[in-house]
C-alpha positions as CSV (number, residue, x, y, z in Angstrom):
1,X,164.8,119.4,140.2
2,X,161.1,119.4,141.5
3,X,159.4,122.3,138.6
4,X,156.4,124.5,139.7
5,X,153.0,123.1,137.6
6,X,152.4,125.2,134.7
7,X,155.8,126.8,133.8
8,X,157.6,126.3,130.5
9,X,160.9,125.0,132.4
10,X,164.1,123.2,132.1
11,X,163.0,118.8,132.4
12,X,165.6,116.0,131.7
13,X,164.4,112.6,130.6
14,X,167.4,110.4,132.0
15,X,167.3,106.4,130.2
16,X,168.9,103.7,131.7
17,X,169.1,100.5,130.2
18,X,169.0,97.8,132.3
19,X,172.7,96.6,133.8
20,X,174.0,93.2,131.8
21,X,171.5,90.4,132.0
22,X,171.8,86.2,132.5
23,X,170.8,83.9,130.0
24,X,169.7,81.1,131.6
25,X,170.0,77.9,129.5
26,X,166.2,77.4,127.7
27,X,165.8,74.3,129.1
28,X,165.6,75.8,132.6
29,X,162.4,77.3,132.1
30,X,162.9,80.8,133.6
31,X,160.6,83.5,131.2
32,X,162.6,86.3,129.4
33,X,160.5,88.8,132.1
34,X,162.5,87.0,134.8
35,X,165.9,87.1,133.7
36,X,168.2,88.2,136.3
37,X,171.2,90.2,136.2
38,X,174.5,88.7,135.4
39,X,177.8,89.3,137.7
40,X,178.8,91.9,135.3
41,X,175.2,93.8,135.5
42,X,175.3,93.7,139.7
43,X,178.7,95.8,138.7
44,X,177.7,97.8,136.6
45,X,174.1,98.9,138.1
46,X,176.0,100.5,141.1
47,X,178.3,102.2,139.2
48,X,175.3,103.4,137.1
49,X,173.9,105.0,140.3
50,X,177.4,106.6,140.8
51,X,177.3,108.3,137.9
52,X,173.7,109.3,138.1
53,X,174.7,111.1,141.1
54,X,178.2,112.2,139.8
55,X,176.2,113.9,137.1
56,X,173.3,115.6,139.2
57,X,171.0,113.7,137.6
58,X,169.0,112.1,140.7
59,X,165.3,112.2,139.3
60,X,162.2,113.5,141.0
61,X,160.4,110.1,139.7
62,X,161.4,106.5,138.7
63,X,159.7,105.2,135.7
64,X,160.8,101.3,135.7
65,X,160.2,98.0,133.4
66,X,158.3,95.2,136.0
67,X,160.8,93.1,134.2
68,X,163.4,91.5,137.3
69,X,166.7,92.6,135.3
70,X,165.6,96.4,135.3
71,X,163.8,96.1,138.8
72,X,167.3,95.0,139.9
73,X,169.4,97.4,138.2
74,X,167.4,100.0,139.6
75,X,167.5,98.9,143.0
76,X,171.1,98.7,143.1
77,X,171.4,101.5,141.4
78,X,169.5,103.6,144.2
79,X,171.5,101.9,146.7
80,X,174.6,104.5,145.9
81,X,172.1,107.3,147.1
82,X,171.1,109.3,150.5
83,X,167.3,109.4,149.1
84,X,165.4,106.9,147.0
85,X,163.1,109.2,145.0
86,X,159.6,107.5,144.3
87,X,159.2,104.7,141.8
88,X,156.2,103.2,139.8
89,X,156.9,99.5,138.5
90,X,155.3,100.0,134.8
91,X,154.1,96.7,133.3
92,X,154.2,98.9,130.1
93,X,157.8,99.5,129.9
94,X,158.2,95.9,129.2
95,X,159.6,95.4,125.7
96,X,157.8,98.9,125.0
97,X,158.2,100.3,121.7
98,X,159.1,104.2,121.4
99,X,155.7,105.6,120.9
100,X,154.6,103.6,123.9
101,X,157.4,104.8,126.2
102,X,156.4,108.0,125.2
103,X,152.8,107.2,126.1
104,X,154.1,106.5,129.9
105,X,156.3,109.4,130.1
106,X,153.6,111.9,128.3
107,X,151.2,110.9,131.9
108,X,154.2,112.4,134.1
109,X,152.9,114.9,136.9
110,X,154.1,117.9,135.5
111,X,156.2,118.8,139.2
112,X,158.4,116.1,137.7
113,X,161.7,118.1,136.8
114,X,163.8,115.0,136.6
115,X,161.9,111.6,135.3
116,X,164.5,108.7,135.3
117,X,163.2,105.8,132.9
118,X,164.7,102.5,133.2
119,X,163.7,99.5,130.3
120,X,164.7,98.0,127.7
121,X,166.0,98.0,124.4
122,X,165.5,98.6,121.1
123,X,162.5,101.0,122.5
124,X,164.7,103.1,124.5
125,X,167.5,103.2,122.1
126,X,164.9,104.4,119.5
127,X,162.6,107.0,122.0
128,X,166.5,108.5,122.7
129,X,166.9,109.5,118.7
130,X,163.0,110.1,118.4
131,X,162.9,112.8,120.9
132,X,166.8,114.2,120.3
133,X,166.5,116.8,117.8
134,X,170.6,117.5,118.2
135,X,173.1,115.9,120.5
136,X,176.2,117.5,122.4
137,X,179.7,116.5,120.8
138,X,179.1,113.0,119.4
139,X,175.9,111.7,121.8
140,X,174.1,111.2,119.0
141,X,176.2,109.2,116.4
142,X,177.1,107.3,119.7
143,X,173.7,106.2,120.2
144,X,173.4,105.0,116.6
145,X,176.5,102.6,116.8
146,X,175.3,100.9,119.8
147,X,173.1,101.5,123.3
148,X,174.6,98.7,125.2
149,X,173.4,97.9,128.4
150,X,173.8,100.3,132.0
151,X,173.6,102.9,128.9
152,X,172.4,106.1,130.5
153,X,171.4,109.0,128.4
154,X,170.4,112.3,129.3
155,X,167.9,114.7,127.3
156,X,167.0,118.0,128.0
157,X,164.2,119.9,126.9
158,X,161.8,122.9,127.9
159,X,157.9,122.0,128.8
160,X,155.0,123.8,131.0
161,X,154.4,119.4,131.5
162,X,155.8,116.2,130.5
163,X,152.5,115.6,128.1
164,X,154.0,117.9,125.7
165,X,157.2,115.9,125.1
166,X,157.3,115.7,121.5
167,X,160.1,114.0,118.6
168,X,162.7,116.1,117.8
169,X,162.1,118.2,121.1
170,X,164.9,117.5,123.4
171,X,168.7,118.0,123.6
172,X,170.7,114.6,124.2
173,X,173.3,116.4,126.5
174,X,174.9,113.2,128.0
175,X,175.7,109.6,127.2
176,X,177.3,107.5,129.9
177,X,178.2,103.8,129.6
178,X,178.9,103.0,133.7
179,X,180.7,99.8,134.6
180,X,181.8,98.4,137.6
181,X,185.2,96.7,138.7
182,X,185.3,93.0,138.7
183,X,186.2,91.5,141.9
């Protein structure tokens, strides 16, 4: 949903946690930023992009953590799709609080319609509640119990750009937990 600069139009922030992540022992020396995903995340990551597409929510824009977890989610996410839409690696995402998410996303070219964000938790856990000023059905109260990972939430919200993404702004419409088939 590519929007015309300018116009006070229909965007959707789309958050995706990164899929299930390893925990390599401590003693093996591999940095929390290069964690990989576990079997269970290279699951769920595809499924995540099956549902992304299920829902007609295939962004304009890929905002993602540099960290190697949420570089791989994504990318196996984007594999279930005709078109990779462009992405920009963020060293800011990583273990990004909410006001500095919402730093990232308020830079957004404003012919974004559709900005897919993928990080980390607890900052996308808490931008999702700081920008939802309601939620459909029970979105909301199932944010609060728990945004686990391959989480994908979906807010909604009218702007003329993304820089005026504000709390309390946005609709959470969806809330999707993906996950993949074992074997």
């Amino acid at each position: 949903m590519t929007v015309p600069a300018g116009a006070g139009v229909p965007r959707r922030l789309v958050v995706l946690r990164y899929a299930k992540s390893a925990r390599p022992p401590e003693d093996c020396g591999v940095p929390d930023h290069d964690r990989p995903l576990a079997p269970r995340g290279r699951r769920d990551a595809p499924a995540a992009g099956r549902a992304l597409a299920a829902a007609g929510c295939l962004p304009d824009l890929v905002l993602c953590s540099t960290a190697l977890r949420a570089r791989e989610t994504w990318e196996r996410a984007a594999a279930r799709w005709a078109t990779r839409p462009p992405v920009r690696h963020d060293p800011r995402l990583y273990a990004a609080g909410a006001a500095g998410l919402l730093a990232v996303v308020r830079e957004v070219p404003p012919e974004v319609g559709t900005l897919l964000l993928v990080g980390h938790n607890p900052g996308l856990e808490d931008l999702v509640l700081g920008l939802a000023g309601d939620g459909l059905d029970d979105t909301l109260d199932r944010v609060r119990a728990k945004f686990p990972t391959s989480a994908i939430a979906v807010l909604a919200w009218h702007g003329a750009d993304w820089g005026a993404l504000a709390p309390g702004a946005a609709l959470l419409t969806r809330l999707t937990v993906p996950r993949g088939r074992p074997g």
